[in-house]
N, C-alpha and C positions, 0 to 999 in steps of 0.2 A: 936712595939710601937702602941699607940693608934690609930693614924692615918691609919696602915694598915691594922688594925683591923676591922676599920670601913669601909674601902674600900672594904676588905674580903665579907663583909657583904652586901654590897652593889652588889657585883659582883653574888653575890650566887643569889640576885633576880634578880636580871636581865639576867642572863644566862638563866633561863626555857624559859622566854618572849621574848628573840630573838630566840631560840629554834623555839618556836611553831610558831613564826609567819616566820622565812627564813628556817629551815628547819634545823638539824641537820649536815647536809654537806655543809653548807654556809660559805664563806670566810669571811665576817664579826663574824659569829659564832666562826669561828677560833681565829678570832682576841682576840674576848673577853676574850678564853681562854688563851692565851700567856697572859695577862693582868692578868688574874687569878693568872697564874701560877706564874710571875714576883712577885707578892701579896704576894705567899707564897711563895717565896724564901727570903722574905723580915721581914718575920716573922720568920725563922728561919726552915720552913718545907718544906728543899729540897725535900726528896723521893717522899712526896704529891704532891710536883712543878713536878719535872720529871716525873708522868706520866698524867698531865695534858697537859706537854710540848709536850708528844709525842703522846697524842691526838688531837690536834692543828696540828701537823707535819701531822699526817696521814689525817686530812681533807686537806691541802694544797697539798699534793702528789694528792691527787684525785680530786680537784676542778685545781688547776692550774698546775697540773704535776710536775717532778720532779724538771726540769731544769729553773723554775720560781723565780722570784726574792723572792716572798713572801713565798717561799718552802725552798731559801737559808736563807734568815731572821730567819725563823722558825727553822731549822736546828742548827745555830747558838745557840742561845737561848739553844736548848738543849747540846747542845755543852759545855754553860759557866757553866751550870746548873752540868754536869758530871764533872766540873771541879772543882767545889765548893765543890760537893765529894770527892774528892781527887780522882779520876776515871779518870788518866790521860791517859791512850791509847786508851778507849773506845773515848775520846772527842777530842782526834786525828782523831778516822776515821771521826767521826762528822765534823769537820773544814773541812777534806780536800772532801768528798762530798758537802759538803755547799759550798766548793769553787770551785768545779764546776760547780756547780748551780749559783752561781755567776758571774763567770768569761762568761754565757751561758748567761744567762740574760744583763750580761755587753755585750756584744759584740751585740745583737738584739738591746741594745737602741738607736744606732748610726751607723752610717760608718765612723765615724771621733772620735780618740781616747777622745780628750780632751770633745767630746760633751758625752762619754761614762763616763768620770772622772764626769762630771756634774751630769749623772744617781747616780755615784754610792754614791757621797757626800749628795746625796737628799736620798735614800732607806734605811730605817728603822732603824738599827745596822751601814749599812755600808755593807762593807768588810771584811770579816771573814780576813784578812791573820794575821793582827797583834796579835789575841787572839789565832791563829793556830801559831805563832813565838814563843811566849812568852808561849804556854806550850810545844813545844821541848825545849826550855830552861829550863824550869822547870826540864824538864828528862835527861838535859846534851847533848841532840843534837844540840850542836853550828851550825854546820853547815845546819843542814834542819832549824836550827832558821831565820841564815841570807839570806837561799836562798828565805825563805819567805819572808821577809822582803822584801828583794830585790826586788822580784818581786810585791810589793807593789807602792816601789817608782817609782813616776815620767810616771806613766805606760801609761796616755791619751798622752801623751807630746811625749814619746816613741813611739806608735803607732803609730803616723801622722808622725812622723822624719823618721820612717823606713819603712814606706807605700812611702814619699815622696821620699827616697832615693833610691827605688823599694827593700829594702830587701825583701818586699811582692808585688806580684803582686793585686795595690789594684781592677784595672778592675774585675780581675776574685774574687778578693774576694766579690767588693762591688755585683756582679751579684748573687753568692750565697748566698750572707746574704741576697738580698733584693727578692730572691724569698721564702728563708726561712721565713723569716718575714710577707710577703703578706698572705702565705699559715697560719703561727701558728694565724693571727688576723682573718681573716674565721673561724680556728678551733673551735677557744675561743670563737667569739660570736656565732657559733651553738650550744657551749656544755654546755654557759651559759642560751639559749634560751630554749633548752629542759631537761635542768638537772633536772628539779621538777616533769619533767612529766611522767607518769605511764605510756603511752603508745610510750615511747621512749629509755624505757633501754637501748635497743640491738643498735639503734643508735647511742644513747649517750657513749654506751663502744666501740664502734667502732673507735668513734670521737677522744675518749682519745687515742687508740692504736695508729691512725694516728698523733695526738699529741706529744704522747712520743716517736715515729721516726724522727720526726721532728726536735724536743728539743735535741735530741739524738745527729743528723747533728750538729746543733746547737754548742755543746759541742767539736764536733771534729774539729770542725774549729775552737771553741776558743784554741783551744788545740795546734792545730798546728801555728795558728797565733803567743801563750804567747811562745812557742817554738821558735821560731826564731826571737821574739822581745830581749825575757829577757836573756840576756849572763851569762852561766856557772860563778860561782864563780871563777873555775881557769881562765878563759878566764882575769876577771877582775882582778886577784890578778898579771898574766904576764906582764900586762902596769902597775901594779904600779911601781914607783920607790921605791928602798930600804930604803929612809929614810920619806918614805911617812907611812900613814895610813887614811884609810875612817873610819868618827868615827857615829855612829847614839844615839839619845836617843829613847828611847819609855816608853808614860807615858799613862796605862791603868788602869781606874777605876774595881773596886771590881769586880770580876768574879761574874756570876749567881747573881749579884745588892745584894748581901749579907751585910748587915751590918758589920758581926764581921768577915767579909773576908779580908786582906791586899789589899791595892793597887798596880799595879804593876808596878813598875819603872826598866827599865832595860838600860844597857850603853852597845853598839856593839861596836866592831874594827876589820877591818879587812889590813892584810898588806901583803905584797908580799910573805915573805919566812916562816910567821907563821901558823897557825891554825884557824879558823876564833874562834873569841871569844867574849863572851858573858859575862855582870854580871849583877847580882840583884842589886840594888842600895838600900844603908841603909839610913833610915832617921835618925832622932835627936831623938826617943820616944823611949821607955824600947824597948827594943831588936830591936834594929833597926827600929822599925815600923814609917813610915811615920806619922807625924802630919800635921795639919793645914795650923800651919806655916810654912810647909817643903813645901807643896803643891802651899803654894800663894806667895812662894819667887821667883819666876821666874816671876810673875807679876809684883811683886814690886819694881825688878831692871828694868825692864824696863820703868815704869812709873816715876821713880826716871832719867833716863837716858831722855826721852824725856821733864820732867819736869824741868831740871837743878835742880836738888837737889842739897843743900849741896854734896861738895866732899870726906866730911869727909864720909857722909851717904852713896854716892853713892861707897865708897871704901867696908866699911864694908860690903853692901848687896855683891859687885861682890866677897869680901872673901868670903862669903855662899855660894855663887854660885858654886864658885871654890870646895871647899870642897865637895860638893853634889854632882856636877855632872862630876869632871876632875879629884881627887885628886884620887878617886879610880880606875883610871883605870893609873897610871902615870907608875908603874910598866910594865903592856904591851904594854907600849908606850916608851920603852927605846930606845934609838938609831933615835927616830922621831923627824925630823925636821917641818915637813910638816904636818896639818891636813886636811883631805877631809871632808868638813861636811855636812848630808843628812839632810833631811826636819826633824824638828822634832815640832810639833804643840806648844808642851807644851814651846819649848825654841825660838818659832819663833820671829823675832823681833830685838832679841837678837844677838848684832855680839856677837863669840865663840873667839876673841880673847881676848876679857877683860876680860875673865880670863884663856887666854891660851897665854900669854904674849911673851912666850917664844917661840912659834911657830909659823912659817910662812902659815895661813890661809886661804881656798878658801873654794869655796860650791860647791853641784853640784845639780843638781835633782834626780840623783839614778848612782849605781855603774855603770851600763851596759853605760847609756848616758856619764859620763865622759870616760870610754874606748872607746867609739866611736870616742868620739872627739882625744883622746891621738893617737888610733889606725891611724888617719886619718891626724897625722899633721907629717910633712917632720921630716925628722933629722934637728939637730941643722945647721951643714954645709949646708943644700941645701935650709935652710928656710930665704926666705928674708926679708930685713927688710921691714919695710908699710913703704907706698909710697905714699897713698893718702887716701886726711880726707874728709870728707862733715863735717864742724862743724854750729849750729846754736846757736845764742843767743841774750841776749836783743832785747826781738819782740818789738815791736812797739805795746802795748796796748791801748786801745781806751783811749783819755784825761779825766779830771776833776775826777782820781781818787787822793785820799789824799796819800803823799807820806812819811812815817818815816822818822825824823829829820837826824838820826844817821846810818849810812851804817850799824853798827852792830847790831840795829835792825832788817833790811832786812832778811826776809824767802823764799826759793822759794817754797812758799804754793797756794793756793787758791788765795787769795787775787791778782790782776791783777798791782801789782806797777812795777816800772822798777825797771828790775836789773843790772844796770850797772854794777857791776861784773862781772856777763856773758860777756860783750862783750871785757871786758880785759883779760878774761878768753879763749874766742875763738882767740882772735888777737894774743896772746902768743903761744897757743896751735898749732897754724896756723903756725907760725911764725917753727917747727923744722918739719915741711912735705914740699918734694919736690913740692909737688902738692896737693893743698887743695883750697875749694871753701870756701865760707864764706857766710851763709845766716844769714844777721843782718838789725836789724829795719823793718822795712814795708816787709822788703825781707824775714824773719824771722817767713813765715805764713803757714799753713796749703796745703793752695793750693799750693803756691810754692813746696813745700815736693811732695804731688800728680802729679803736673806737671814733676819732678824727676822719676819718682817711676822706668820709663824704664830705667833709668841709675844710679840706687842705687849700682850696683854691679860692680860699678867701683871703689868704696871704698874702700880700706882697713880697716877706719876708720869711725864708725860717731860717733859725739859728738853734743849732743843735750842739751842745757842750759837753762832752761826756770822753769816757774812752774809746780809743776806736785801736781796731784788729785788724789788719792789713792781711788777706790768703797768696801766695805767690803762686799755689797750688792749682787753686779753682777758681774760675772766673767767677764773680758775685758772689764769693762765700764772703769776703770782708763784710764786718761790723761791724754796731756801735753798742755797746753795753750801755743797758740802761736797767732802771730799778725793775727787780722779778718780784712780778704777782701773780696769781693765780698757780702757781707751779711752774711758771716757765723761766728760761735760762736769762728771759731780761735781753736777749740780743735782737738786735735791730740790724739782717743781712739786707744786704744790696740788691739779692735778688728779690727777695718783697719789695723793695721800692720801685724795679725795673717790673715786679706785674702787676700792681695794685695801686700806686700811686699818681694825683695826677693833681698837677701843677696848673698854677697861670702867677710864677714866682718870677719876680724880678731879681733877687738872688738866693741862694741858698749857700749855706755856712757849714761845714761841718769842722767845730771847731774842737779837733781830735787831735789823736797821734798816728801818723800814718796813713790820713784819709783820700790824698791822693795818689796811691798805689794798689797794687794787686797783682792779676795775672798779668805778666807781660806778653800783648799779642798783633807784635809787627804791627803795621800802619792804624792799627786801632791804639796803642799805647799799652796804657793800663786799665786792664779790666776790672773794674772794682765800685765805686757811688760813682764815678763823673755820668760813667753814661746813661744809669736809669734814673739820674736827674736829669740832665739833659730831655731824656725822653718822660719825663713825666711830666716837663714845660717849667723847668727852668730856665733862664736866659743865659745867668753866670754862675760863677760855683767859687768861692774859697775853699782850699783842699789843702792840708798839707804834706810834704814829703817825710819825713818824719817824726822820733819822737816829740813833743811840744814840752815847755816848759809850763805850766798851772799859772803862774805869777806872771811871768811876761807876754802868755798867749791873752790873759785877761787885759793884761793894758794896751796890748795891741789892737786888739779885736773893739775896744772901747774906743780908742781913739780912729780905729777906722772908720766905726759910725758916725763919728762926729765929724772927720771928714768929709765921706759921700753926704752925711744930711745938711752938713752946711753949719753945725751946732757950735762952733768957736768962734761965731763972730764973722765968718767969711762967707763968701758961695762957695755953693755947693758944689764938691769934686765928683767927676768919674769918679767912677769905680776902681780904676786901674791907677788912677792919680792919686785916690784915697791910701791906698795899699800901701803905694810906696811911698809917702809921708810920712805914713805910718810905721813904716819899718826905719827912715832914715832918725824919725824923733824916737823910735824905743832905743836905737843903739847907742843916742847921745846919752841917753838920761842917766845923771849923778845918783851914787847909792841914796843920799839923803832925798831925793825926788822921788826913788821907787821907793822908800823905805816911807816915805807920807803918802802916797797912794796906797799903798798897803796896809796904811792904819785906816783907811776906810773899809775893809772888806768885813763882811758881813759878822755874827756875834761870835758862830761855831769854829771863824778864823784867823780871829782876834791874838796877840803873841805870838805867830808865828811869823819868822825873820827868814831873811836870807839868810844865806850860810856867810859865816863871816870872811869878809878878806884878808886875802891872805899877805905875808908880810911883801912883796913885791909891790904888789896891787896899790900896798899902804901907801909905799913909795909915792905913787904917783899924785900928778895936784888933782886931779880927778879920777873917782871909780867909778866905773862905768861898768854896771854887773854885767847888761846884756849886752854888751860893745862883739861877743862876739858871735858869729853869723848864725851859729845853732842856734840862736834865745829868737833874731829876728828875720830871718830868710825863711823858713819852713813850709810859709805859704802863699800859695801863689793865687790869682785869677786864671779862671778859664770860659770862655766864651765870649760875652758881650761885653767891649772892656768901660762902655759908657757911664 
């Protein structure tokens, strides 16, 4: 198109003039060229791009060595570049040196996994692994598809859990990384202090040799770390159960930025007694090709879900859904009760059971972390029931905020109003543990929690009821507002509980608005409570995707205990079985049902009604307030789905 044309054009002059003025072997020189070459891949002239690409690569091999992030970025590039070729083996070996190079670079930015997830969500391209999954797919290797993947998911989150659990020793690890590290930031700034200079060749190649030993170390320790973080596919397919399956989507833009290249949409499954397997996913356009509107339908059921659309609307969008992304894979999913489901960006947001209706639903962060958890929990016979809750709710908010007329207005968002729900919610909840504390009102504050924090681990359960702040911004800024004492803002962020906090929780609840989102970062998900629960030794987590309703998160949340504890007369459910009982009985329930559960709520919340229905509504032989999927989808399980 015209627009690349002209960039083309622009890059042509500009390349001599950074040229002459950094030098020929400059990393910004490099830069321009990957810029170039992207240019002409965009025009339609790969072979011109590929060997522009692999001028760029060869200044990066030589200014920052092999095992440099900006060497893996570069590699990449010519990787999608060979793939746009149709030059699929060649752009295999390409992914899997670039992911060395990355995996080398990823491990130098940190000693703490998730601050490495942060490197690698901020660097260029990313991570080679998914564009290195999705062409062994291409060639029919399911299995090197999923083991990449795999070792994609969840991987900063993994790293800290299995540093903290000593699968690695992280003392002697953090002593070589950080003598490694000290040593490669000397090398770099002497190599970049005399690299221009004539009378420093033999220095300067000296520098590099010591460099690329270094970098070398470097790679073998990542090597051995991802080795005993990420569990063999068999390893993971042994703890599944027979009527389970882990399902992933992965949704990748045009290889080598080609215009008339396909997008790539692909659907994984992996289950105990099969084969891991893979498919291409077909759009709605002539021969299956992805459209538009195939691409921006996963948006718009979810904006339609948080907007309360129309349910006629929000029916039809989840049938598109269902067709696109479930319907083709229903065939390798015979005999499954059970879905595992891993990060997937493009569908994040999104519970997977509205339109997997039929299946009993959990999530996890990657296959290896749910076998960790499966591998580590007792038999059914020797596991006891929980015993004890810390639940918190209705904080005591500071006065003269304006308060919604109608309970079923109430969100627990931002906005600081009380929620009385909560605390009929915790006094229920309370109410079927032998032993359970109760932080309510004033009691219901940040530093109380802090003052706790050395006897967190007495808990089987927490349940936290308040508002919750979702950051898209910064990882671990989400919070949960709770009642301010002493002078403080009353918030309860993620990153306090990812360094302070420390669990031996059978589940934890955070039963907010917005609790399971945050930063969004590639194979880790979202950054925000799941994972410094997880890493503070929780097993599972209830999280929700967004705003929550006050009234119907209280009756769901009530009746999911009562599920998992066995409290209505039956045995006792999973976890993941509790849930969704629980969500299929709030959507039944007649307004006269929810309007006598609500004459129980606590003194402060007494007259306050649903909003009345409306004449449509009246119409029908039953209203059903929360029939529609905002009031009861919201939240999901993640981890341990027992």
């Amino acid at each position: 198109s015209g627009q690349y044309d002209e960039a083309h054009a622009l890059l042509q002059d500009a390349l001599p003039i950074i040229e002459k003025h950094l030098g020929k072997n400059h990393s910004d020189f490099a830069s321009a060229l990957n810029a170039l070459a992207i240019v002409q891949s965009r025009r339609g002239k790969t072979k011109e791009a590929e060997a522009i690409f692999r001028r760029a690569l060869g200044i990066y091999e030589l200014v920052r060595g092999e095992h440099h992030a900006d060497t893996a970025n570069s590699r990449s590039n010519l990787g999608n570049n060979l793939v746009a070729q149709g030059r699929h083996a060649e752009a295999i070996e390409c992914f899997l040196k670039s992911l060395q190079s990355f995996e080398a670079a990823r491990l130098g930015a940190g000693t703490r996994g998730l601050d490495r997830t942060l490197f690698a969500s901020r660097t260029g391209g990313g991570s080679p692994h998914r564009r290195l999954c999705v062409t062994y797919a291409e060639l029919g290797r399911h299995a090197d598809a999923w083991r990449t993947l795999e070792s994609y998911f969840g991987r900063g989150l993994l790293d800290e859990v299995s540093a903290r659990q000593q699968f690695q020793t992280p003392t002697a690890e953090k002593a070589r990384l950080d003598a490694i590290q000290a040593s490669l930031a000397v090398l770099d700034a002497r190599i970049d202090a005399d690299f221009a200079r004539e009378d420093a060749k033999d220095r300067v190649q000296q520098l590099i040799k010591e460099r690329s030993e270094l970098q070398d170390a470097l790679v073998r320790l990542a090597s051995e770390l991802a080795q005993k973080a990420v569990f063999p596919l068999t390893r993971i397919q042994q703890i599944l159960p027979p009527d389970a399956a882990l399902v992933a989507w992965l949704d990748l833009p045009a290889a080598g930025a080609l215009p008339q290249s396909p997008d790539d949409h692909w659907a994984f499954i992996l289950r105990a007694d099969r084969e891991p397997f893979v498919l291409r996913l077909e759009g709605s356009g002539p021969q299956g090709a992805w459209t538009a509107e195939d691409d921006e339908l996963a948006g718009q059921v979810r904006a339609a879900l948080v907007q309360k659309a129309e349910s006629a609307k929000v029916g039809s969008l989840l049938a598109q859904l269902r067709r696109q992304r479930l319907a083709p894979l229903e065939e390798k999913l015979q005999g499954t009760r059970k879905l595992i489901v891993l990060p997937s960006r493009h569908l994040a947001g999104i519970p997977i059971e509205l339109i997997a209706d039929e299946y009993e639903v959990s999530y996890a962060p990657s296959g290896t972390l749910l076998a960790k958890l499966l591998e580590e929990r007792p038999p059914v016979q020797a596991r006891p029931a929980p015993k004890s809750l810390l639940a918190l709710g209705d904080p005591d908010f500071r006065a003269g905020v304006q308060q919604p007329a109608r309970l079923g207005e109430r969100r627990r968002g931002p906005a600081p109003v009380p929620l009385p729900g909560t605390r009929k919610e915790v006094e229920a909840i309370a109410a079927m543990f032998p032993h359970a504390e109760k932080l309510l009102g004033s009691d219901a504050s940040a530093a109380r929690l802090a003052e706790m924090e050395g006897r967190l681990q007495e808990f089987d359960v927490l349940h936290l009821a308040t508002h919750g702040v979702a950051d898209p911004a910064v990882a671990f800024h989400s919070y949960l507002l709770l009642a301010a004492s002493d002078g403080g803002d009353g918030q309860l962020e993620a990153g306090v509980i990812r360094e302070r906090w420390k669990l031996k929780a059978e589940l934890a609840v955070l039963s907010a608005c917005n609790s399971g989102l945050g930063h969004y970062a590639g194979g880790e998900g979202y950054l925000g409570f799941a994972q410094p629960l997880f890493l503070a030794g929780a097993r599972s987590l209830v999280l929700s995707q967004w705003q929550v309703s006050d009234a119907a998160t209280a009756l769901l949340m009530v009746r999911f205990y009562e599920n998992w504890l066995g409290r209505r007369g039956e045995q006792p459910m999973t976890k993941s079985a509790a849930l969704r009982q629980a969500k299929h009985w709030l959507r039944t329930l007649s307004r006269a049902e929810v309007e006598k559960r609500l004459a129980s709520l606590p003194e402060a919340a007494r007259g306050l009604k649903l909003e009345p229905a409306d004449a449509a509504m009246q119409k029908l032989e039953t209203d059903r307030p929360f029939e529609h999927p905002y009031y009861w989808s919201a939240f999901i399980l993640i981890g341990d789905p027992g």
